[in-house]
C-alpha positions as CSV (number, residue, x, y, z in Angstrom):
1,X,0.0,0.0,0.0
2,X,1.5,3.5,-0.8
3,X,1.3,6.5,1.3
4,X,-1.8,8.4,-0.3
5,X,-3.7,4.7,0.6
6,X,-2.5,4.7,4.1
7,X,-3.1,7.9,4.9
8,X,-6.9,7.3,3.3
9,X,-7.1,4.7,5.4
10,X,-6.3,6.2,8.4
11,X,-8.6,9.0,8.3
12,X,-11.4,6.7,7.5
13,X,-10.3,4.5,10.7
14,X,-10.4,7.4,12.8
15,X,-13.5,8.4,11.4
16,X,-15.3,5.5,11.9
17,X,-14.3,3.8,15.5
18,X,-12.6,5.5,18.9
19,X,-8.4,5.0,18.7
20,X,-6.7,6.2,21.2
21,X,-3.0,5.1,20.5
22,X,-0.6,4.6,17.8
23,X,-0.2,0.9,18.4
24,X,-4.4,0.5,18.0
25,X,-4.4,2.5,15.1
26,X,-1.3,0.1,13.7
27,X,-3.7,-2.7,14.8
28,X,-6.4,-1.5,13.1
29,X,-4.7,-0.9,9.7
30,X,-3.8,-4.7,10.3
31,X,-7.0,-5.7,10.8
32,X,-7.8,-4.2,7.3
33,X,-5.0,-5.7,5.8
34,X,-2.4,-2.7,6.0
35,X,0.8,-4.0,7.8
36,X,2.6,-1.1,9.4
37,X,4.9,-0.4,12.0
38,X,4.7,1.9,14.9
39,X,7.8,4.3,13.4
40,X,5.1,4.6,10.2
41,X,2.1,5.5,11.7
42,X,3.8,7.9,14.1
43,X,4.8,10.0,10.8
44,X,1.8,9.2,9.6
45,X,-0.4,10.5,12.6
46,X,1.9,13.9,12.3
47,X,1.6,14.2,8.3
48,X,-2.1,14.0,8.5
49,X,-2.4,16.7,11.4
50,X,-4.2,14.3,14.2
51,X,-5.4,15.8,17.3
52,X,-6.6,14.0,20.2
53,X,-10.2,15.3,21.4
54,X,-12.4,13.7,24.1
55,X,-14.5,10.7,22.5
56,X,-17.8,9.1,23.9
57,X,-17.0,8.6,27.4
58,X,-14.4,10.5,27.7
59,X,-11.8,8.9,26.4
60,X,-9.2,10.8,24.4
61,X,-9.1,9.4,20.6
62,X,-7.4,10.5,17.4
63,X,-9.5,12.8,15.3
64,X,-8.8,14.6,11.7
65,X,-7.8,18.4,12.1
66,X,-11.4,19.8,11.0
67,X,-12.5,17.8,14.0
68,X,-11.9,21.1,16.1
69,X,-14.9,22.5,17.2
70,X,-15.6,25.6,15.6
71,X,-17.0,27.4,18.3
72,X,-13.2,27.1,19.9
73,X,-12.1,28.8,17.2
74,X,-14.6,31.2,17.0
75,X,-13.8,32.1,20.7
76,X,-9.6,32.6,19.4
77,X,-10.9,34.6,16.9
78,X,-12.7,37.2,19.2
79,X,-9.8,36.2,21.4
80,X,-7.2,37.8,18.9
81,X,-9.8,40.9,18.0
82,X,-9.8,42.0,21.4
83,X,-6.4,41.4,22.6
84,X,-3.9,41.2,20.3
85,X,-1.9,44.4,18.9
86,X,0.9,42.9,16.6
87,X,1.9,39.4,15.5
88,X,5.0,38.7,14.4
89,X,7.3,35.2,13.0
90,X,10.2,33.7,13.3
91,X,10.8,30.0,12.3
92,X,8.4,28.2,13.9
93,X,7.4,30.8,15.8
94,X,4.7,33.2,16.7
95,X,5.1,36.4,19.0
96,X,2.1,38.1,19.9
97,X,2.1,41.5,21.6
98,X,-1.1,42.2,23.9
99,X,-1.8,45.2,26.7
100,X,-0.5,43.8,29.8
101,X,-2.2,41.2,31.7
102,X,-4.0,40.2,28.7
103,X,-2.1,37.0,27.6
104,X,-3.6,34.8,30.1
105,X,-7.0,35.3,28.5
106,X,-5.2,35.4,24.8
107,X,-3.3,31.7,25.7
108,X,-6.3,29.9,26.9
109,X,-8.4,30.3,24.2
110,X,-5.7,29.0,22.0
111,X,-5.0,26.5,24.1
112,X,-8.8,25.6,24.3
113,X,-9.0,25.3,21.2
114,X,-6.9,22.6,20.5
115,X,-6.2,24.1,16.9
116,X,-4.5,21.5,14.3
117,X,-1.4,23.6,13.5
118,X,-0.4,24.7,16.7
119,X,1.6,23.1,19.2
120,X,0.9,25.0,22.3
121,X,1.3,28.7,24.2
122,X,3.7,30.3,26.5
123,X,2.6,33.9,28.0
124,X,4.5,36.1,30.0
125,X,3.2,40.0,30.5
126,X,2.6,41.2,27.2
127,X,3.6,38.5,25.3
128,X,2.4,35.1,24.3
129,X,4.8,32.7,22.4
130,X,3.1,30.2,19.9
131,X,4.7,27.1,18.6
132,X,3.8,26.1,15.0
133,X,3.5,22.3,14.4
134,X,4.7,21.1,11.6
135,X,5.5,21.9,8.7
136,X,3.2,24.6,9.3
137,X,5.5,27.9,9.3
138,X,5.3,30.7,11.9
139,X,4.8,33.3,8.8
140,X,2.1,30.6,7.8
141,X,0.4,30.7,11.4
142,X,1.3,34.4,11.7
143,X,-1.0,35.5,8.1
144,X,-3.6,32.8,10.1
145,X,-3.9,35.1,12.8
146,X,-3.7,38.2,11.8
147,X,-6.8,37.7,9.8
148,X,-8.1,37.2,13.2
149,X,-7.4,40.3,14.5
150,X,-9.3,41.9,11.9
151,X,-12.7,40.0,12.1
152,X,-13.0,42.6,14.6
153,X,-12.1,45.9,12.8
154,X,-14.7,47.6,10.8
């Protein structure tokens, strides 16, 4: 099976049935006839974008990227319109200036919203540091979130 197959397969997997690890989404594949090892779908689970949301019961299980509720982005989106005064990238990198005290607000609601193509927040006074996963770029992420910022300008 080639890549472009696998990868199919794997979103339709996900899709369809709760997995919560790489090894039973390895097992899975098997069970459909797709022998892979763990080193494959770990590439696999990153070239695709995965994210891990809470499933029936609670359970955390492996969901596409469009699997992110749109209301938590909605809520990063006023998020950004109300706090955020200038963006800028480096690398992987995002630094985004706020008034201070506001990044605490700013980082949760990224950080609620579990968004596919970043890795996670750090926020100090005035300014919150985001991590791009990738091969998403910070310019990428940066342009992302700047067109946040002006969902809220008239």
């Amino acid at each position: 099976m080639n890549r472009p197959e696998r990868h199919a397969a794997i979103l339709r997997l996900v899709r369809e049935r709760p997995i919560s690890t790489q090894a039973e989404l390895a097992q899975a594949l098997a069970d459909n006839g797709h022998e892979v090892v763990q080193t494959t779908v770990s590439r696999d689970i990153q070239e695709l974008g995965l994210i891990k949301v809470r499933g029936e019961g609670g359970r955390l299980v492996y969901a596409p990227p469009e699997a992110v509720d749109a209301g938590r982005v909605d809520a990063v989106a006023v998020a950004f319109s109300r706090w955020a005064l200038s963006i800028e990238a480096s690398g992987n990198l995002v630094v985004v200036l706020t008034p201070s005290g506001y990044t605490n607000p700013l980082s949760q609601a990224i950080d609620l919203a579990r968004h596919p193509r970043i890795a996670g927040t750090i926020a100090g006074e005035n300014t919150v540091l985001i991590v791009s996963r990738e091969p998403t770029t910070g310019a990428e992420l940066a342009d992302e979130l700047r067109s946040y910022m002006l969902e809220g300008a008239a």
